[in-house]
matplotlib code that plots the C-alpha trace (Angstrom):
import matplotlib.pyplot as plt

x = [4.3, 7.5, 7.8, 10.6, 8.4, 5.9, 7.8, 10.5, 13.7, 11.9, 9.6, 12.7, 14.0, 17.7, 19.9, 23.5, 26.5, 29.5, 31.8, 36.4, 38.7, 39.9, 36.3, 35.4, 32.2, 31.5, 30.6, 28.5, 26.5, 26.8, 24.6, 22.3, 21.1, 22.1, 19.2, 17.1, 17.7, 17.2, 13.8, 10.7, 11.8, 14.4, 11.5, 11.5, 15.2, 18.6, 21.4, 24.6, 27.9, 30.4, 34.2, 35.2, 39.0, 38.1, 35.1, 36.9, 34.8, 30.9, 32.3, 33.2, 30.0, 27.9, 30.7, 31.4, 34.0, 34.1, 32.2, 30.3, 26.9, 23.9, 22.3, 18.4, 17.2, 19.7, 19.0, 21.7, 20.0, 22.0, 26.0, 28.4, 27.3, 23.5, 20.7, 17.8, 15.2, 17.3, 16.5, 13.9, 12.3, 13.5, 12.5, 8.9, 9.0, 9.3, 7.1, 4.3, 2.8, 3.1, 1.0, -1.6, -2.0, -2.2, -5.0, -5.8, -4.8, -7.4, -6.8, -8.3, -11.8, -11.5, -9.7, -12.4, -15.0, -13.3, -12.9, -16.6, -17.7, -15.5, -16.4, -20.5, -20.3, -18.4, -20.4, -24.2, -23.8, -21.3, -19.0, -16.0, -12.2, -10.2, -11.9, -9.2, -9.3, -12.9, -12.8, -11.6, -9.1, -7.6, -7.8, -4.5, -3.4, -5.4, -4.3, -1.1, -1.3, -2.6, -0.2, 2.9, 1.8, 0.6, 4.3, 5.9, 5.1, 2.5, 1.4, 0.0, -3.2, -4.3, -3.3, -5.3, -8.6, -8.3, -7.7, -10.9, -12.9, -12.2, -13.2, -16.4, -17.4, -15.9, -16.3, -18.8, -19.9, -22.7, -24.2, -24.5, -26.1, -28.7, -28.9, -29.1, -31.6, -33.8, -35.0, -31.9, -32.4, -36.1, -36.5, -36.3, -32.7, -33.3, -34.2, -31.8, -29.2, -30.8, -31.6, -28.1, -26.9, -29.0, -27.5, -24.3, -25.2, -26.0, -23.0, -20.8, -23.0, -22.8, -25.3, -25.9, -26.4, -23.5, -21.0, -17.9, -17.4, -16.1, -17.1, -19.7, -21.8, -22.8, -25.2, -26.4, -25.3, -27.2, -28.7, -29.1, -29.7, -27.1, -24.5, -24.7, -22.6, -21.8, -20.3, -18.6, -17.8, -14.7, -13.7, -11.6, -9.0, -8.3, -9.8, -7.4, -5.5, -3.7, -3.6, -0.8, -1.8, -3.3, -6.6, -6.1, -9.3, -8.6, -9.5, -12.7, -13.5, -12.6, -14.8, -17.8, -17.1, -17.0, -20.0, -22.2, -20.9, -21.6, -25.2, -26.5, -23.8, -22.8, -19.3, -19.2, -16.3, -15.8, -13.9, -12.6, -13.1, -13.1, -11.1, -9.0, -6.0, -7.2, -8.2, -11.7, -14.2, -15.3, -14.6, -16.9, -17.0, -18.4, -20.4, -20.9, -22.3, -21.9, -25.4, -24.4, -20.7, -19.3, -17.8, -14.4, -14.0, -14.7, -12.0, -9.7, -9.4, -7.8, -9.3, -7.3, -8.0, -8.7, -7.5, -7.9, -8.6, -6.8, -3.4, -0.2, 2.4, 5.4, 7.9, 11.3, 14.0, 13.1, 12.1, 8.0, 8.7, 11.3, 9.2, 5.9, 8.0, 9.2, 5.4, 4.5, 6.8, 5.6, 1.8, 2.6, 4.5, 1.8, -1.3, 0.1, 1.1, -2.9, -3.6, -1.5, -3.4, -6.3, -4.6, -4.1, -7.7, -6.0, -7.8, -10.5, -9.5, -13.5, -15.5, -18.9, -17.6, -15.4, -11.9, -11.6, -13.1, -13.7, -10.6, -12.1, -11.8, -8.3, -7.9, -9.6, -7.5, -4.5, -6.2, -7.5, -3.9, -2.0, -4.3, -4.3, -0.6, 2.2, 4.5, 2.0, 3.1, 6.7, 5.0, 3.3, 6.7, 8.1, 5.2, 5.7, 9.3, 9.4, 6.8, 9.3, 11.6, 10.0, 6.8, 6.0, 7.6, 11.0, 11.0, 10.7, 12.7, 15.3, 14.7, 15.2, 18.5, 19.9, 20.6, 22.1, 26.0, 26.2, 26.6, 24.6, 25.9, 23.6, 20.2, 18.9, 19.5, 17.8, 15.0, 14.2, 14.1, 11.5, 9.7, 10.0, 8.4, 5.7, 4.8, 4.9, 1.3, 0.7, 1.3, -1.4, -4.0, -4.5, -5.6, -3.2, -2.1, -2.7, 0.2, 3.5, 6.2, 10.2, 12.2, 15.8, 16.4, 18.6, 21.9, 22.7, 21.7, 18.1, 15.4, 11.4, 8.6, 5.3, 2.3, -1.0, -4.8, -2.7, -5.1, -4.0, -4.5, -6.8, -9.7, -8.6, -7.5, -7.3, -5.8, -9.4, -9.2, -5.6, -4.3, -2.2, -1.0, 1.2, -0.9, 1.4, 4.0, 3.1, 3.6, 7.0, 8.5, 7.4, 9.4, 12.3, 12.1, 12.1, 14.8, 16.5, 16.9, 19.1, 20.9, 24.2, 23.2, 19.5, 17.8, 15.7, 11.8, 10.0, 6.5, 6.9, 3.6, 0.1, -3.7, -3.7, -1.8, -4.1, -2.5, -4.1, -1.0, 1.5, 5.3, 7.9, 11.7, 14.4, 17.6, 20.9, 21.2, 20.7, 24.1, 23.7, 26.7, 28.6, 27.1, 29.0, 27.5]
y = [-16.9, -15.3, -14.3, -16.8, -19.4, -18.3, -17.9, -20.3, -20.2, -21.0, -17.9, -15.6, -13.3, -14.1, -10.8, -11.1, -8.5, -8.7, -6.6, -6.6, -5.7, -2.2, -1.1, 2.7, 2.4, -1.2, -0.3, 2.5, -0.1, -3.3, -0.7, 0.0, -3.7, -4.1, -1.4, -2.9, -6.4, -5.8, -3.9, -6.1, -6.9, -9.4, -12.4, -11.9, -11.4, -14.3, -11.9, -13.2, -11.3, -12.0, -11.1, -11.6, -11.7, -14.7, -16.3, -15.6, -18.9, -17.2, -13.7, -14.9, -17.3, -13.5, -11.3, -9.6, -7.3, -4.3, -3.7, -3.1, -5.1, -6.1, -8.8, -10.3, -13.4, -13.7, -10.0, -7.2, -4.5, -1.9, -1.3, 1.7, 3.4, 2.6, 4.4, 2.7, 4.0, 2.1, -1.6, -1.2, 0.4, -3.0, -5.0, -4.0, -4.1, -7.6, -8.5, -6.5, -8.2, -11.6, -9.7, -8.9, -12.0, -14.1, -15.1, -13.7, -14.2, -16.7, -14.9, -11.8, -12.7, -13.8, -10.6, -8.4, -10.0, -9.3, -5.6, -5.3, -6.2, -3.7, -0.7, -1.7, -1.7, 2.0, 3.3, 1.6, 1.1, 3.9, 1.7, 4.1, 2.0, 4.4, 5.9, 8.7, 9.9, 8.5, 6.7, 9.7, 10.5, 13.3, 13.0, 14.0, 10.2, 8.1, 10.3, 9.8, 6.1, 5.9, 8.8, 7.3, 3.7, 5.3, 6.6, 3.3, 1.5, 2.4, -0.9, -0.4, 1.4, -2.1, -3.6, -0.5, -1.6, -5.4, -4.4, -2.3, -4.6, -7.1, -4.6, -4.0, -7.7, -8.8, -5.8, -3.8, -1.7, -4.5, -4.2, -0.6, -0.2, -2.6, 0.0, 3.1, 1.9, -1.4, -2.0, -3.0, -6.7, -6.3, -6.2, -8.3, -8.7, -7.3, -4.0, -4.3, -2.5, 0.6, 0.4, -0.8, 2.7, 4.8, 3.1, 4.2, 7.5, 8.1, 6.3, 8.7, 11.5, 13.3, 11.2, 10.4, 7.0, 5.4, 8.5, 7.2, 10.9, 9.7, 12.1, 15.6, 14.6, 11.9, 12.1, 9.6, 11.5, 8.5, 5.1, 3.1, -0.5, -1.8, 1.2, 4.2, 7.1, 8.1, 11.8, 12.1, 15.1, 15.8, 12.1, 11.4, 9.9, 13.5, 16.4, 18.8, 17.2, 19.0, 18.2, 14.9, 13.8, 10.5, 9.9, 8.6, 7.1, 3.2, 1.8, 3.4, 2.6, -1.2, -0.8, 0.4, -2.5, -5.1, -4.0, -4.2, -7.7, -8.6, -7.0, -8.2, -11.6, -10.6, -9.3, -5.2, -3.1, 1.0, 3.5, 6.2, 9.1, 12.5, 13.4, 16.0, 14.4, 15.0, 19.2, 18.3, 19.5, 16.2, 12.0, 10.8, 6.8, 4.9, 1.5, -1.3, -4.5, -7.8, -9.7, -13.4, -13.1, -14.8, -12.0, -10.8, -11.9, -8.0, -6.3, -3.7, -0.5, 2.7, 5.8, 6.9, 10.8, 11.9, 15.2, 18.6, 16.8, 18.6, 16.1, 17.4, 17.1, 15.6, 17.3, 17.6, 14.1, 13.1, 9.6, 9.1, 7.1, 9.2, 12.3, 10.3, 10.1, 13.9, 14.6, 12.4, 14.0, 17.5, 16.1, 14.2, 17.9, 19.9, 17.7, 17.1, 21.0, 21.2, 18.8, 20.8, 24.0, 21.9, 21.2, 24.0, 25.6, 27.5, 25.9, 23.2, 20.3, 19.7, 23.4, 22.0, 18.9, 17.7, 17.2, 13.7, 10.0, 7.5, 4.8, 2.1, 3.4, 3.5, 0.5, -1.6, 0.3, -1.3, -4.6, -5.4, -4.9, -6.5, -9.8, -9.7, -11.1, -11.9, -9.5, -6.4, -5.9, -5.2, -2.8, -1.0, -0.8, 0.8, 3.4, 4.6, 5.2, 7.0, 9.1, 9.4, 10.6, 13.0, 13.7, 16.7, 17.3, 17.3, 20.8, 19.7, 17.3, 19.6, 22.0, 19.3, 18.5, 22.1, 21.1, 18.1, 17.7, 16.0, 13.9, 11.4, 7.8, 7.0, 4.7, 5.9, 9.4, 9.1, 7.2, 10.1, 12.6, 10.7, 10.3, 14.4, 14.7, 12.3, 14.2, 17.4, 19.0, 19.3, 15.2, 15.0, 17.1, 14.9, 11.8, 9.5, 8.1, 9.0, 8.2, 7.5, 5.5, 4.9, 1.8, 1.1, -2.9, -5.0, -3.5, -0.5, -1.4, -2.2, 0.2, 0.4, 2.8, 1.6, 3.6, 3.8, 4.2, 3.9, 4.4, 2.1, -1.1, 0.1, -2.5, -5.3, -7.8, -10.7, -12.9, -14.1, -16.0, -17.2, -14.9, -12.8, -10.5, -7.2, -4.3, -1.7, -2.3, 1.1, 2.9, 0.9, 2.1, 5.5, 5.3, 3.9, 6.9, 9.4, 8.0, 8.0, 12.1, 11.4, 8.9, 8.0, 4.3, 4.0, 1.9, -1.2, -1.1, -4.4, -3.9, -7.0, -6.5, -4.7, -4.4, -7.5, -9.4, -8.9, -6.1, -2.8, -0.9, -1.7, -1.8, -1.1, -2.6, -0.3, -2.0, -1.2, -2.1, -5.5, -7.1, -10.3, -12.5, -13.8, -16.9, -19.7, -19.9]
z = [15.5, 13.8, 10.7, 10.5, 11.4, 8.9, 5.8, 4.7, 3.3, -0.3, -0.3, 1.1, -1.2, -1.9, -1.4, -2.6, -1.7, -3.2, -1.6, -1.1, 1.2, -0.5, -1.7, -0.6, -1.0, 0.4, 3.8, 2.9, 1.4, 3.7, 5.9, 3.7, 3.8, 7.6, 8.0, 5.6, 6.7, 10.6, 10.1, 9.8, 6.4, 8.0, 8.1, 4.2, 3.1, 3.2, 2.5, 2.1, 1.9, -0.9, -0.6, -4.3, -3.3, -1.3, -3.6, -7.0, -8.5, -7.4, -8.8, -12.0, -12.2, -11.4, -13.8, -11.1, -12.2, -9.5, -6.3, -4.6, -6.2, -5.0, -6.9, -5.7, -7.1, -9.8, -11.1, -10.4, -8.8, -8.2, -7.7, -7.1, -4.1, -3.5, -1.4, 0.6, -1.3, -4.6, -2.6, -0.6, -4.3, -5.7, -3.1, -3.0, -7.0, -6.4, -3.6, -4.5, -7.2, -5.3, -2.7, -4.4, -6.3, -3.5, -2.1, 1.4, 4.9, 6.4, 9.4, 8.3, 9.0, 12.5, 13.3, 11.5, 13.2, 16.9, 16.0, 14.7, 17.7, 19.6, 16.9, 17.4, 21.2, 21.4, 18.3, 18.8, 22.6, 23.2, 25.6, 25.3, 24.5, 25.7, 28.6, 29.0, 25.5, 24.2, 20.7, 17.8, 16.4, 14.0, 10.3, 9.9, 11.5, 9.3, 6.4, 7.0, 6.9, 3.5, 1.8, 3.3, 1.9, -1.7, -2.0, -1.4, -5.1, -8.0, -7.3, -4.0, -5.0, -6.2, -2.8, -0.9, -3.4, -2.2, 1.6, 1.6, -1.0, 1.7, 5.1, 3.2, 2.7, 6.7, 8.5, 10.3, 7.0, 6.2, 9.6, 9.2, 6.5, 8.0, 11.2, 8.7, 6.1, 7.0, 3.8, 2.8, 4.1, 4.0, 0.4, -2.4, -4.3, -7.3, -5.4, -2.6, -4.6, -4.5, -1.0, -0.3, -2.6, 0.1, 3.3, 1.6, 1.3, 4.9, 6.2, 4.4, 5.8, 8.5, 11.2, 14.6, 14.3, 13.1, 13.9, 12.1, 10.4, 7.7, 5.4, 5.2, 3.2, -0.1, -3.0, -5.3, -8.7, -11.1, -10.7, -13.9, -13.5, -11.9, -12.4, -10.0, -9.4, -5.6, -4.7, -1.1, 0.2, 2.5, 3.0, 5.6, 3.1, 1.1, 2.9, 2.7, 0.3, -2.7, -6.7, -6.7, -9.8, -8.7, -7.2, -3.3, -2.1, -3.7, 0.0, -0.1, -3.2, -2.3, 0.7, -1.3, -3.8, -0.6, 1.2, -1.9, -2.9, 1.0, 0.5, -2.6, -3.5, -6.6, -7.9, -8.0, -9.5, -7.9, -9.7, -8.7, -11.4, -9.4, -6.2, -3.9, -5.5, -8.7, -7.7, -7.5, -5.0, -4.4, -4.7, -7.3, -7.4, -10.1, -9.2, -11.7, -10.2, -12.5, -12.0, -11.0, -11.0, -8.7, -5.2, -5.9, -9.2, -10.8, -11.8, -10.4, -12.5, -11.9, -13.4, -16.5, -17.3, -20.2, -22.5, -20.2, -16.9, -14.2, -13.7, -12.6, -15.9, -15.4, -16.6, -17.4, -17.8, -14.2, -14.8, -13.6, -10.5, -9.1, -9.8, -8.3, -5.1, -4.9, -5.6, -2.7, -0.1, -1.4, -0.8, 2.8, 4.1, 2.2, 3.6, 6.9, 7.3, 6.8, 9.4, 11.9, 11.6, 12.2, 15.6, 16.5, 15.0, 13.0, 9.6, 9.6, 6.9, 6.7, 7.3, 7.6, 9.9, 12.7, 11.9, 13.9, 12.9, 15.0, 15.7, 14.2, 10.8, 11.1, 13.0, 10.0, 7.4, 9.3, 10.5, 7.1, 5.7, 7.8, 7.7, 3.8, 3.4, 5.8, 3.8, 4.7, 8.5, 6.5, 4.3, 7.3, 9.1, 5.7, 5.3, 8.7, 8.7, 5.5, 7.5, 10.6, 8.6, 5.8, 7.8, 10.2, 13.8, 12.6, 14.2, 17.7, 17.6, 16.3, 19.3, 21.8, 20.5, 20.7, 24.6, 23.8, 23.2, 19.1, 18.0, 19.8, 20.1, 23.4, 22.6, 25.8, 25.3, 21.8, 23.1, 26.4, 23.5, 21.6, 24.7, 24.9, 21.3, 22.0, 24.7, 23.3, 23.8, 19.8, 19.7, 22.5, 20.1, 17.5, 20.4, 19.1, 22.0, 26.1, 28.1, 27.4, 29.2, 28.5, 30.3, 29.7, 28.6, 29.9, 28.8, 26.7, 23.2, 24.7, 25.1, 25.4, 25.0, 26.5, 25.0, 26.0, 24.5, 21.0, 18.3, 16.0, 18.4, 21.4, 21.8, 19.5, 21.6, 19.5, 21.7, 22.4, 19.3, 20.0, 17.0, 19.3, 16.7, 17.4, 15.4, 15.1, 12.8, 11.4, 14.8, 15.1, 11.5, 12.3, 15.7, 13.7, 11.3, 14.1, 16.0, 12.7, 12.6, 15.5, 15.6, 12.9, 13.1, 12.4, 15.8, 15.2, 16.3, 17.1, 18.8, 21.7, 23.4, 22.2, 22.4, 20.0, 22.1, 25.2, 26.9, 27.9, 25.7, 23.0, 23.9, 21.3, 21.8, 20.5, 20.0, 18.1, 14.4, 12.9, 11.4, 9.4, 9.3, 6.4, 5.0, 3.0, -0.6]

ax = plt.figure().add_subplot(projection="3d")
ax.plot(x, y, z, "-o")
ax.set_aspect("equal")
plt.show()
């Protein structure tokens, strides 16, 4: 199903451009929202082209009194010459809280239930997925997933919380702690918490019994009641990371929240009050569970530090936002540079572990996202192009053009010297991916990159429940981003066939950009 046949013209956000014959700047702009409107976003936006010249009656009704001017459900947004980070800022300003307030995808739990089965059979009965690579993959990938979506929107912590609240309560985490600490469903409920807080600790311990790696090593700091504190060390989400400012582990403070709620039926709020993000040498998570409340209805709170914490200051006139984003891009090149010397053992991200987690914990970071709203697959493709474009690489790619004759106009050529990056040995390192495959489309403006064992996807095939969902729209906005640094006209990336599909790889179309056609009003 589309997402044109999903979401209809009511629920579409309404994008207006006014624009005139003589205006400079106008076309600057139109592609601006071409780009935006052809990406994944297009299922969510009606855009509609005003030429004031010839629509004198709708200018004046707007008081429009130069161009160009963007104005989105009645509010003007921006005019003069506008960037993409101005709308698509704006844009996810607007969806965002609609997001989260909504109430989930039914489909989540079907698909959580198809990839638990998958994650048990490689991690309990060690049936490999991807019998050329075998089932890990480098921290520095399912890093990058969550630091390229914390830098979209302030709001998305919130969104990360109710993702992983939701993995914890429909995912494998429940049936772990069953494997890791018996007790847990052997005693009676008013103890099971406790029992339930020492599963917990061993799951996000180093152990051969449920290997996920998702952390070194966890303590339980205090237990009082029904209020604990739990310490990880070197969690997957941070390790490595640098002082942002912000704490970054709001999925696995979700998670912790979901799995206990699944465990003992009663609504639990996790806070996280320590963390790399923060310069600590730890995540610290604070566990409150609310005795008879009904599941999911605990609230969502974000640590506020007090006086002499270490935060980074914002200084200067920069206003908050636009610093939080320069932070961000600082924090993806500075954490991701980590994750490369990792690659390449120069540095290990995690001294007293392995630097690598197994797939599934990325695949239900992505699976439980994309299931909790049918915007989120638009957020994933966002996330991953601002990482094609900001995040590490750039370097080879920049060497493979030196032989090339710029600028370059060709889809194909661009497309064979992704193919060349993705196949550069460091790519192959971090076990993203095995094999990958380019095939030209049908004409010029169509091409396709077929990759295999892709970690985001590999084993889900939820076609056996007739979902048939595409999985990586995060892979596909990170292809777009790429292609981006070398091509004038930005490419669009639609992923057309994939593990969750029922296919044994995922298959990305790359066309030319999206135009929309004037509309009458």
């Amino acid at each position: 199903m589309s997402d044109e046949d999903i979401l209809q013209d009511t629920e579409k956000i309404r994008l207006l451009f006014f624009t005139s014959p003589d205006c400079f700047a106008c076309p600057e702009v139109e592609r601006v929202i071409e780009n935006i409107a052809g990406t994944s976003m297009k299922g969510m936006l009606h855009v509609s082209t005003i030429d004031i010249t010839e629509e004198q009656e709708i200018a004046a009704q707007y008081g429009i009194m130069s161009v160009p001017v963007v104005i989105m459900n009645e509010e003007r947004i921006a005019e003069g010459l506008i960037t993409e980070d101005v709308i698509r800022e704006k844009l996810w300003s607007s969806i965002l809280p609609n997001i989260i307030n909504r109430q989930r995808d039914t489909r989540l739990r079907e698909s959580m239930m198809i990839l638990t089965k998958n994650t048990i059979s490689s991690i309990i009965s060690q049936e490999l997925v991807r019998n050329n690579l075998g089932d890990y993959v480098h921290i520095g990938i399912y890093q990058q997933v969550m630091m390229s979506l914390l830098q979209l929107d302030p709001l998305i912590p919130q969104l990360l919380y109710q993702s992983g609240r939701e993995l914890g309560i429909y995912g494998a985490a429940p049936y772990y702690l069953t494997v890791l600490n018996p007790k847990v469903g052997a005693v009676k409920p008013a103890e099971r918490f406790q029992e339930a807080l020492i599963a917990l600790a061993k799951l996000y311990s180093h152990n051969n019994i449920v290997p996920l790696y998702l952390a070194t090593h966890c303590d339980i700091a205090k237990v009082e009641g029904y209020t604990a504190t739990l310490r990880i060390y070197e969690l997957a989400n941070s390790a490595g990371a640098i002082n942002i400012g912000e704490t970054l582990c709001h999925y696995t403070a979700g998670e912790i929240a979901g799995t206990i709620e699944a465990m003992i039926g009663s609504a639990t709020s996790v806070i996280e009050t320590k963390c790399r993000g923060l310069g600590d040498d730890c995540c610290e998570f604070e566990i409150e569970v609310f005795l008879g409340k009904e599941v999911g209805k605990a609230p969502y709170q974000v640590y506020e530090p007090k006086e002499g914490d270490k935060r980074v200051q914002f200084l200067g006139e920069i206003p908050q936002e636009d610093f939080r984003r320069q932070l961000f891009y600082e924090f993806i090149h500075e954490t991701t540079q980590h994750g490369h010397n990792s690659l390449l053992m120069k540095e290990a991200l995690r001294p007293n572990d392995v630097d690598f987690v197994h797939i599934s914990a990325l695949q239900q970071q992505i699976i439980s996202l994309k299931f909790r709203d049918k915007f989120c697959g638009a957020l994933l493709y966002s996330a991953g192009r601002e990482l094609g474009v900001i995040g590490p690489g750039k370097n080879i790619i920049y060497q493979l053009l030196q032989d090339e004759t710029l600028p370059i106009n060709s889809l194909k050529t661009a497309t064979e010297i992704i193919m060349q990056y993705m196949t550069h040995p460091t790519n192959y390192l971090a076990r993203g991916y095995s094999f990958v495959e380019v095939r030209e489309g049908e004409d010029e403006e169509e091409m396709f990159i077929r990759i295999y064992e892709c970690a985001y996807a590999s084993g889900a095939n939820l076609s056996e429940t007739n979902l048939n969902e595409t999985l990586c729209d995060f892979q596909s906005g990170y292809l777009a981003g790429r292609l981006a640094l070398i091509l004038k006209d930005p490419p669009i990336v639609t992923e057309t066939k994939c593990h969750g599909t029922g296919h044994n790889f995922c298959e990305f179309r790359i066309e030319k950009g999206y135009s929309f056609d004037e509309e009458e009003n």
